[in-house]
C-alpha positions as CSV (number, residue, x, y, z in Angstrom):
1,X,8.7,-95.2,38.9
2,X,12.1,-94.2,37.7
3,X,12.2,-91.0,39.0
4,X,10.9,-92.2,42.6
5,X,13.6,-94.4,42.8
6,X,16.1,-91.9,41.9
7,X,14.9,-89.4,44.6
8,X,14.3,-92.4,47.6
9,X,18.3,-93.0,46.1
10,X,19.3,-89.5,46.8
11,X,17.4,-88.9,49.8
12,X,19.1,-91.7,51.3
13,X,22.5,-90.6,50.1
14,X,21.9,-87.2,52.1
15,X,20.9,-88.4,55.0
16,X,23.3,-90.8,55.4
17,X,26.0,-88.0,55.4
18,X,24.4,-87.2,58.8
19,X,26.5,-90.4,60.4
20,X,29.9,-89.8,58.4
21,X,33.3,-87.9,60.4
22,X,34.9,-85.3,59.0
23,X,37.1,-87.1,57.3
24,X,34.4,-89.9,55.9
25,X,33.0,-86.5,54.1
26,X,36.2,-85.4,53.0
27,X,36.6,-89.1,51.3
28,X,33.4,-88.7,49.8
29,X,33.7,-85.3,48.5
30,X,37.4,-86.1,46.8
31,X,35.6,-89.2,45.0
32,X,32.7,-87.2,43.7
33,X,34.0,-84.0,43.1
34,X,37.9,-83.7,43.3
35,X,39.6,-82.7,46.5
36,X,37.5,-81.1,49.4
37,X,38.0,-77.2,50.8
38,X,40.6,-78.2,53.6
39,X,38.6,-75.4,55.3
40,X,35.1,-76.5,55.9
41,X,33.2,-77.5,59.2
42,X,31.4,-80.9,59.4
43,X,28.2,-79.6,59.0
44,X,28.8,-76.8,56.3
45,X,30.5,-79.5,54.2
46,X,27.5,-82.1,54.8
47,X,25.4,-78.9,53.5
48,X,26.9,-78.0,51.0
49,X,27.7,-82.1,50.0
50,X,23.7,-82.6,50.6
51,X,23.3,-79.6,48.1
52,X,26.1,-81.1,45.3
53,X,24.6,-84.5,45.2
54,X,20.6,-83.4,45.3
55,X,22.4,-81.3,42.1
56,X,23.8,-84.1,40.5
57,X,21.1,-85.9,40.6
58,X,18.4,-83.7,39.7
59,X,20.2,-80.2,38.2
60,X,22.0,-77.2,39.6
61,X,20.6,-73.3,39.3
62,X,19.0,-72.6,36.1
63,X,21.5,-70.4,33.9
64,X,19.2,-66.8,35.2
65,X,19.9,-67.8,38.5
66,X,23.6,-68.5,38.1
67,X,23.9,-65.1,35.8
68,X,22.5,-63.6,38.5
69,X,24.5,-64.3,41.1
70,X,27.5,-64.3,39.2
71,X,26.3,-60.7,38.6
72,X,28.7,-57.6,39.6
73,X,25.6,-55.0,38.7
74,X,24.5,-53.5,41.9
75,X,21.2,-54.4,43.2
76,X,20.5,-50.3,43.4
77,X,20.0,-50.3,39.3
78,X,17.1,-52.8,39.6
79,X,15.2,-50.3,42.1
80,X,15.8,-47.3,40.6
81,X,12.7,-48.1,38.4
82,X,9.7,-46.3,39.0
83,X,7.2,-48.3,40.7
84,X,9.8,-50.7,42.6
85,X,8.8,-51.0,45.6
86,X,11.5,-51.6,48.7
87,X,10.3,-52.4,52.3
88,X,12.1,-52.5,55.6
89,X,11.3,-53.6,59.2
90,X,12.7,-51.1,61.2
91,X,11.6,-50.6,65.3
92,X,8.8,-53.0,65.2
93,X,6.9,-51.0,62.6
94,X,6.8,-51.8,58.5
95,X,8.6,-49.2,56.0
96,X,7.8,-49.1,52.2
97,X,9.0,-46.9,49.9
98,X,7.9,-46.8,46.3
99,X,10.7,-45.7,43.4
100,X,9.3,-42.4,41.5
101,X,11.0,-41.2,38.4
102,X,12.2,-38.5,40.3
103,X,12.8,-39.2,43.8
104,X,10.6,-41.3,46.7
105,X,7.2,-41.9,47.9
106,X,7.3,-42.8,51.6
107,X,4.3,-42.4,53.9
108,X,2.4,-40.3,51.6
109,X,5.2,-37.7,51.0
110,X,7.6,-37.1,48.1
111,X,11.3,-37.3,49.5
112,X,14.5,-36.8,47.0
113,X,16.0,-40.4,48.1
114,X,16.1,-43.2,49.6
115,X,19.0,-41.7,52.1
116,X,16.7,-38.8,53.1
117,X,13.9,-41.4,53.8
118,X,16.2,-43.9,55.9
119,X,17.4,-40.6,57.8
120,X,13.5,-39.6,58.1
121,X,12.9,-43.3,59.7
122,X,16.2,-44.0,62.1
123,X,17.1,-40.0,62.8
124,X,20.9,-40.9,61.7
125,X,22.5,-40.8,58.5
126,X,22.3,-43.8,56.2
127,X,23.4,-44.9,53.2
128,X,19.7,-45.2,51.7
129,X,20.2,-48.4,49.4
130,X,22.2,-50.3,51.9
131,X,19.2,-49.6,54.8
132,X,16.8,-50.9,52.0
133,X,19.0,-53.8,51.6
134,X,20.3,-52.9,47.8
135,X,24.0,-53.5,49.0
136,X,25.7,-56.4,49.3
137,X,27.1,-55.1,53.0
138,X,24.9,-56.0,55.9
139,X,22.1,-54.0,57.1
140,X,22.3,-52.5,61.2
């Protein structure tokens, strides 16, 4: 019963930032948590407000997920295991790849990496574990 309450508390606390100004938010956030981002949009601080309070209330990330993001080892270490496998929507049509020990299995053939197989799929060059999404930088 406890713990309904709690949450109906909450869930009313969020929603009601919905209603509050900019500077209602700002209030709020500098009595909670200490003094607001001076650069922040209405709705990206009621976000990230709605977020703060639901932790709070309930718990933030669990300490893998915080370790992980927190993390400077590239996301390319994780798939250079053999067996990972990677997929990409490219054109309309599905890619997968699966990590060998030595190289790449894509579309029934053996290929020495990821780059030659994102070369293989678009015709241009590619930096193979950014087109697979392994780097932090945005995909084309």
């Amino acid at each position: 019963m406890i713990k309904a309450k709690k949450q109906a508390a909450v869930r009313d606390e969020v929603a009601s930032l919905q209603s509050m100004t900019l500077s209602e938010l700002r209030m709020l956030w500098a009595a909670r948590f200490g003094a607001p981002p001076k650069q922040r949009s209405v709705e990206l601080l009621r976000r990230v407000l709605a977020w703060r309070l639901q932790a709070e209330a309930f718990g933030g990330l669990d300490a893998v997920t915080v370790r992980l993001l927190g993390s400077e080892r590239p996301l390319v270490m994780v798939a250079e295991q053999p067996g990972t496998r990677l997929a990409r929507d490219y054109a309309g049509k599905r890619h997968e790849v699966v990590m060998l020990v030595e190289g790449v299995l894509y579309d029934g053939a053996t290929y020495g990496s990821l780059s030659e197989v994102a070369r293989l799929i678009t015709g241009q060059r590619w930096n193979g574990p950014r087109f697979f999404g392994l780097r932090r930088e945005n995909v084309r």
